[in-house]
N, C-alpha and C positions, 0 to 999 in steps of 0.2 A: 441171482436177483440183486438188484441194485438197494441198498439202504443204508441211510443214516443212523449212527448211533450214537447215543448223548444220555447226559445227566438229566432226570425227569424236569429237575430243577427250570435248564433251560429249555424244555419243552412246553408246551399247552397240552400233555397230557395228566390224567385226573386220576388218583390211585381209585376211584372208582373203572377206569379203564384197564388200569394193571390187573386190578381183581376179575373183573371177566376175563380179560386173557388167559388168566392164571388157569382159573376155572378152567377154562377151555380145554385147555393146553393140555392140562392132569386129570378131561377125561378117559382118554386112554389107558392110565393106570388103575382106575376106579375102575373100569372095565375086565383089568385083570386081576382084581379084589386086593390089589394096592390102595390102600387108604393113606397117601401123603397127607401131609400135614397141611402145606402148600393151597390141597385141591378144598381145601373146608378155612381157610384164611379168610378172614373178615377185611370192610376197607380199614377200617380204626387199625390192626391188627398191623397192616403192610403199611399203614402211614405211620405209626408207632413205631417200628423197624426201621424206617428209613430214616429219620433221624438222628439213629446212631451207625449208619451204614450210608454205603455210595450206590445208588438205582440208576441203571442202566434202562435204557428202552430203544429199541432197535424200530424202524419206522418205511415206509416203502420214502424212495425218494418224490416218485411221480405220485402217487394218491395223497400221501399224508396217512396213512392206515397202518393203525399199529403191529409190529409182526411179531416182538420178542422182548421179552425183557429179563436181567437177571443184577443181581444184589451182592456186593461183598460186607463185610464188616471185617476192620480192624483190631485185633484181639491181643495183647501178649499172654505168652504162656507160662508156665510157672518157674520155667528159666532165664524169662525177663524179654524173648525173642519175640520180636512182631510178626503175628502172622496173619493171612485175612480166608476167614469163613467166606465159602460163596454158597448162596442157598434161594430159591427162588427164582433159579432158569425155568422157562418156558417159553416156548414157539406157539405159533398162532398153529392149530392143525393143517391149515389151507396149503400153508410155506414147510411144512416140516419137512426135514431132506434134502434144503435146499438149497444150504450155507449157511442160515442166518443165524443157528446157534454158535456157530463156527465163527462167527464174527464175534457175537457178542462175550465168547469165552475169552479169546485171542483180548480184548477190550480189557475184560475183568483181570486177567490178567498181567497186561500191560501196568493197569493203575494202581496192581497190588506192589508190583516190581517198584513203580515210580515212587512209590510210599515208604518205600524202605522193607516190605515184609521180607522175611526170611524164608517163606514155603506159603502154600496155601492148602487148604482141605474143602471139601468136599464130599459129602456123603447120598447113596442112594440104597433102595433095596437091592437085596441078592436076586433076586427074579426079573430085577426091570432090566431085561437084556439090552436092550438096546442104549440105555442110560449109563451101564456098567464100559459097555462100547465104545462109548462117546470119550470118557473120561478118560479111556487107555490110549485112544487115539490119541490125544492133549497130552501124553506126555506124564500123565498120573499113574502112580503107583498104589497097587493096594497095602493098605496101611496099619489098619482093623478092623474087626468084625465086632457090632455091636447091636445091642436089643434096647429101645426106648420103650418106656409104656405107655406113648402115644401111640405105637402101631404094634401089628400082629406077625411081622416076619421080624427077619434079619436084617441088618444094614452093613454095608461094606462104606467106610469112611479111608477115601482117598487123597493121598498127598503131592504136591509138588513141590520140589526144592527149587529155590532160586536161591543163585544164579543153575538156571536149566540143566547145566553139565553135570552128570552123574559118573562117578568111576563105576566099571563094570564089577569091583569088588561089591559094591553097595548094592548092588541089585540083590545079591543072595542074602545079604544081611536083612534089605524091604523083606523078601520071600520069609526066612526065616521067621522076621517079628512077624508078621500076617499068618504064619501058619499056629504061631506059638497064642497069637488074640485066639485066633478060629477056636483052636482047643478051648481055653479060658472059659469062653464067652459061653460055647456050647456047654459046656459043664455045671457052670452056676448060673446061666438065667436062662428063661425059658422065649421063647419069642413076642409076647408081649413085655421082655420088661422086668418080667419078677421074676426074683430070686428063686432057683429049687429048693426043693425040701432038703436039704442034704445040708445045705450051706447055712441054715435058720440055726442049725446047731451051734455053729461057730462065731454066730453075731452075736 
């Protein structure tokens, strides 16, 4: 399918648009008792965000009908390395399957490259098959396993290095740390977020 993709900035569209998208987009996961954060975002909430971040929205070319939209932020890390969070991809349901994510990933990170980042991340649940998919496709590595106490699973938080070329040594090293979070994670917090009872000992 044919579409444009741009800075909301230079669109006519209204973060009241993005949020019904979004909506849209993450009912699916809500269907699978996935409760994103994402699918309950307010418009204040995503226009609050975007000011310190770059919004993406992907658009049919012949309608004008929004089909996708997705968000980086620029972050350094505590080694001083720039890198950009992406968070708040969504596909309209109508178009999903259909490239349009694909475009607008390929986009995000294009502009994260051009910025100078160092890698980028991204995170989804351990059950959103299809989301864990998407991200091994593009070239993402798993990274960590992590539990927020905004939601009730698991989160797998994915990486990409730029520049894109990976030695094949590095692969066992990504596998390695992912295996060594997984443990971690699974030991001292429970899937919303808090800490077991085991570890209360030692704080």
């Amino acid at each position: 399918m044919e579409c444009v993709i741009k800075r909301i900035e230079d669109t006519s569209f209204t973060y009241e648009d993005i949020i019904a998208l979004l909506h849209l987009a993450f009912q699916e996961r809500l269907d699978q008792g996935l409760e994103f954060t994402t699918s309950r975002m307010s418009v204040d909430e995503i226009r609050r965000r975007s000011t310190s971040g770059i919004l993406l929205v992907a658009y049919s070319q012949e309608t004008k009908e929004l089909l996708g939209t997705g968000m980086i932020h620029l972050i350094k890390d505590e080694n001083g390395f720039l890198y950009a969070n992406e968070e708040h991809k969504g596909v309209h349901p109508s178009v999903k399957r259909l490239g349009i994510g694909s475009r607008l990933e390929e986009q995000l990170q294009r502009i994260a490259a051009a910025e100078g980042a160092a890698y980028i991340i991204s995170d989804t649940a351990v059950r959103a098959r299809s989301s864990v998919l998407f991200h091994l496709h593009h070239g993402f590595y798993r990274w960590m396993l992590v539990s927020y106490s905004s939601t009730a699973y698991y989160s797998i938080v994915f990486r990409k290095d730029i520049p894109l070329q990976r030695k094949k040594a590095s692969v066992l090293a990504h596998a390695f740390h992912f295996c060594c979070s997984c443990i971690w994670t699974i030991l001292t917090k429970k899937k919303n977020g808090s800490f077991r009872r085991w570890v209360g000992l030692f704080r």
